[in-house]
C-alpha positions, -999 to 999 in steps of 0.1 A, spaced: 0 0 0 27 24 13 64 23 -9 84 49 12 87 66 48 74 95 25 43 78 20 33 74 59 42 110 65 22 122 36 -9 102 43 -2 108 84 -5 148 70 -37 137 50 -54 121 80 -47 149 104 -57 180 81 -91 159 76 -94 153 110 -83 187 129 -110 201 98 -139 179 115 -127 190 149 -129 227 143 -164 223 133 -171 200 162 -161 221 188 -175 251 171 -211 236 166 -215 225 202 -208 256 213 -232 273 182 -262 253 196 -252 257 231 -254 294 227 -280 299 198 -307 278 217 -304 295 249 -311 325 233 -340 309 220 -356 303 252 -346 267 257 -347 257 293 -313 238 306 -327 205 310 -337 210 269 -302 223 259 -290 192 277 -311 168 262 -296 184 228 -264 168 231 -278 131 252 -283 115 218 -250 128 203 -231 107 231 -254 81 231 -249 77 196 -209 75 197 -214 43 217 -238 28 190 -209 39 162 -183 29 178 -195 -4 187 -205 -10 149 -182 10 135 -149 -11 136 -168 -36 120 -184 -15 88 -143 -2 87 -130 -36 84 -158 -43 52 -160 -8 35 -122 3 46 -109 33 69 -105 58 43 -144 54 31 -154 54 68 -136 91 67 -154 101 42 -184 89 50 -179 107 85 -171 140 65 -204 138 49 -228 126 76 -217 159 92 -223 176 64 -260 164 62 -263 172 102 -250 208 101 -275 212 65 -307 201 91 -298 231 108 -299 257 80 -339 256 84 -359 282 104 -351 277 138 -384 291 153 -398 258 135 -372 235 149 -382 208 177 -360 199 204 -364 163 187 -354 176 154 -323 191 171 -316 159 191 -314 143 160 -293 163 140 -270 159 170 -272 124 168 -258 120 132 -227 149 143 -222 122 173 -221 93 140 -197 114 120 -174 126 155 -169 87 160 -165 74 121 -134 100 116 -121 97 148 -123 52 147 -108 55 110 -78 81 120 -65 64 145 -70 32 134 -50 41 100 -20 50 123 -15 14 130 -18 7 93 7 29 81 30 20 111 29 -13 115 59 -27 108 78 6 127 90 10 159 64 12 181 78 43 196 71 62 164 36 52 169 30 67 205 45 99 193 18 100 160 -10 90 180 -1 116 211 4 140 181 -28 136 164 -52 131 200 -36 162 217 -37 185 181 -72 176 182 -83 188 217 -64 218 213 -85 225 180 -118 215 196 -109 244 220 -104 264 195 -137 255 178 -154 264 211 -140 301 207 -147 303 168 -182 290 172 -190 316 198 -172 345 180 -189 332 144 -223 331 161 -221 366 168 -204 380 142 -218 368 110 -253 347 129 -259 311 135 -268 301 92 -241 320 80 -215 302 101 -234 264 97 -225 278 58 -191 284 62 -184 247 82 -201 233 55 -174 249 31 -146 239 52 -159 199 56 -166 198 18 -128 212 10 -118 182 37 -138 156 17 -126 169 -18 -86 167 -2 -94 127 15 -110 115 -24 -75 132 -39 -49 125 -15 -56 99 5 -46 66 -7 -71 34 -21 -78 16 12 -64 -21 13 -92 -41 24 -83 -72 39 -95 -105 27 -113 -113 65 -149 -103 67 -156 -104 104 -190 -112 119 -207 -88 133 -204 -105 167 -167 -104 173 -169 -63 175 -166 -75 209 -129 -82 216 -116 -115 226 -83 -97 235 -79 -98 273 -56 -63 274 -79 -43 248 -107 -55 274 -91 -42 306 -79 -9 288 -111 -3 279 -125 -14 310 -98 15 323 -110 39 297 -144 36 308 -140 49 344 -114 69 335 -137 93 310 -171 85 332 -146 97 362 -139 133 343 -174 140 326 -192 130 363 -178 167 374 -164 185 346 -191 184 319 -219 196 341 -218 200 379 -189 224 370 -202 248 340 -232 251 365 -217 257 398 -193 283 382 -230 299 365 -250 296 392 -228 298 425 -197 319 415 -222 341 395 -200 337 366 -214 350 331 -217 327 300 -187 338 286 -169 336 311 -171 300 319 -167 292 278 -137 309 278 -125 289 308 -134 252 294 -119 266 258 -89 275 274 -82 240 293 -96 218 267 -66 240 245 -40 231 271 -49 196 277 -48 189 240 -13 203 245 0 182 272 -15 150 253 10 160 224 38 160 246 32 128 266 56 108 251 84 129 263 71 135 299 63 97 303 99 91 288 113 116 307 101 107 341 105 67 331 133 66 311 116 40 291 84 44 267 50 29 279 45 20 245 73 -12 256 58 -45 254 72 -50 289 43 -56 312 57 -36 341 63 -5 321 27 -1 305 13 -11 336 34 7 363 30 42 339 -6 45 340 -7 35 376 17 62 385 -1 92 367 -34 72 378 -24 75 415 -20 114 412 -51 120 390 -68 104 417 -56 127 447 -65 156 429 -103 158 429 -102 142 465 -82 173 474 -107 197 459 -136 183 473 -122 181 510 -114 220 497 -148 227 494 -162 208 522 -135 225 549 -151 258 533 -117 269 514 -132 298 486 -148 277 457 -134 297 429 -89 297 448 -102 255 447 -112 249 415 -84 272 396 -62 261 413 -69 222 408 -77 229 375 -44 231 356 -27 200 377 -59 179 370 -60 189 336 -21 182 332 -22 145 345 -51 141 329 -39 144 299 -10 120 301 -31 95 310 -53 100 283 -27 101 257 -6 67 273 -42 53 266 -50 63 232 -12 49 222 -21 16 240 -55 7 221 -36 11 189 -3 -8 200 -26 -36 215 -50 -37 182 -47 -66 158 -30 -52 128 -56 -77 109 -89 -64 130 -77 -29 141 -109 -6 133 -129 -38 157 -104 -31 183 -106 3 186 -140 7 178 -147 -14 206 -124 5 229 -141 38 220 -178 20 226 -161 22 262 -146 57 262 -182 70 248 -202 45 275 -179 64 301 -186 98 293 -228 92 287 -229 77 319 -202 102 335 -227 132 318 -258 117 333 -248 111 366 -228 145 370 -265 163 369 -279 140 388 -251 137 420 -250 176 418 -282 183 420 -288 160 444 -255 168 469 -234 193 453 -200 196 435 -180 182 463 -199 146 459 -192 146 421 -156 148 427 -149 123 455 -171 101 430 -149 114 405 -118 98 425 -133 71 433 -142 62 394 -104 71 389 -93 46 419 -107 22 396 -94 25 364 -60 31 383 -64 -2 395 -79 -23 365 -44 -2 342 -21 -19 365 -34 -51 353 -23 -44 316 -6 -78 300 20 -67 275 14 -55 244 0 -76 218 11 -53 191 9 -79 160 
């Protein structure tokens, strides 16, 4: 498929420009329907329900996925991502006076599909084009390609805003419509004929029979739940609500970390390296696992702190800036040591099943980490969403240390 080291960069360039273009207008249009339907007059618990089939959908793709990848191949599934986000931003071009919260649920629900298809098929053709590399080489590309995307969904959350209210909420669906369609025309002229290998799997082995891609995504699971349980609600609404902090204000703030901790996951492999001296990406058994447990042990110390901050009656806003950054930072690393592990323990010959399946886990984590971050808060407040935060890290910490070694074939 590939005759040259030129050939991996290229298409490794391809990939990425495709998929930092789809992440730019995912991070924009959450925060374009976040803010256009508030000023509509849609209550919280409506807004919310906006985004509950776009997560709940990126289980359903990722769990079938990796199995309509391995038939069709990963470049198709790009492309196909590409233009089922197309068709969900055009749903939205429509008078939005006439819209239903249903109609808007399910236009949400295909931008979940198409965030899932591109992101399944990118990282999945990393272990295509590296396969027979060293493995080190791999951790850097994936690191590179995860962290480069949350910095640009950041991004997206400030261009969506400052879009929305400088040329209106049609003009700017118009405009990411452009930019997707310019991404689809580069992957049909640049990226290579997918090689489509002679094994058609059954559906029912999109469930791994791979004992390490089962505990990492067992991992992932709490891992993501343990994030989203205080981050994706409880804390946008405590900041609004308690700290009397204005819209903007607490947009700016998630922006600006989700930026930053795109930018630590970039540089993982050289802080895991650096404080190691040896790459997690080793199929050594005690590296893998001992790295994740050692960032895992200080993740989970970090929201404990900040909730017994908040319960000794330490000011909310010195707590939660101040925990935000280190949380954010370790975060990261784990997330990135992850994402390199999925692809190093994938099957070179079932890859997209693999990682589909892992992402059906990352996905399952943060739906039920969204849900139960409403419900714990209202119910008990911030500081019981983040000592069940640590306890959901505690976990995953634990079920990482497991980690066989690699079964990079």
């Amino acid at each position: 498929m590939f005759n040259s080291h030129h050939d991996h960069v290229k298409q490794y360039r391809v990939i990425t420009g495709i998929y930092w273009a789809f992440t730019l207008t995912d991070g924009a249009l959450r925060m374009l329907v976040l803010l256009f339907f508030h000023d509509l007059g849609y209550s919280p618990i409506e807004i919310a329900s906006l985004f509950l089939l776009y997560e709940l959908f990126g289980v359903l793709t990722n769990l079938g996925g990796g199995w309509v990848a391995s038939h069709v191949g990963l470049n198709k599934t790009t492309q196909a991502g590409l233009i089922v986000q197309i068709v969900a931003l055009a749903m939205l071009l429509g008078d939005p006076n006439e819209m239903t919260v249903i109609y808007v649920m399910f236009a949400q629900a295909l931008s979940g599909i198409a965030k899932d298809l591109n992101k399944l098929a990118a990282k999945s053709s990393i272990k295509g084009l590296l396969k027979d590399d060293s493995s080190g080489r791999l951790y850097s590309w994936v690191a590179l390609l995860t962290g480069s995307k949350n910095t640009l969904k950041g991004i997206g959350f400030f261009l969506g805003s400052l879009l929305l209210y400088g040329v209106g909420f049609r003009a700017t669906l118009l405009i990411m419509i452009c930019l997707l369609s310019l991404a689809l025309c580069a992957g049909w002229l640049f990226l290579m004929k997918d090689k489509i290998t002679t094994l058609k799997p059954k559906f029912s082995e999109v469930f791994s029979k791979s004992p390490s891609v089962n505990r990492l995504s067992a991992a992932r699971f709490f891992l993501f739940g343990a994030r989203d349980v205080w981050f994706v609600v409880a804390l946008p609404v405590f900041l609004h609500s308690q700290l009397q902090w204005s819209y903007w204000q607490v947009g700016a703030l998630m922006a600006c970390w989700i930026i930053g901790y795109g930018m630590v996951q970039a540089m993982a492999p050289r802080l895991t390296n650096r404080i190691t001296r040896a790459q997690p990406d080793s199929i050594s058994n005690q590296v893998s696992g001992s790295t994740l447990g050692a960032w895992g042990t200080v993740l989970f110390i970090i929201p404990g702190l900040m909730a017994a901050g908040l319960i000794s009656g330490i000011v909310p806003s010195v707590v939660i800036l101040s925990a935000l950054v280190p949380f954010g930072f370790v975060f990261a690393v784990n997330s990135s040591v992850h994402s390199y592990l999925i692809v190093a323990y994938a099957r070179s010959d079932a890859v997209s099943l693999d990682v589909g399946f892992y992402y059906m886990a990352n996905a399952g984590g943060r739906l039920i980490g969204t849900i139960m971050s409403g419900i714990i808060y209202q119910a008990f407040g911030l500081a019981a969403c983040l000592v069940l935060s640590s306890l959901m890290i505690f976990v995953s910490t634990q079920i990482a240390k497991s980690l066989p070694k690699s079964e990079n074939t």
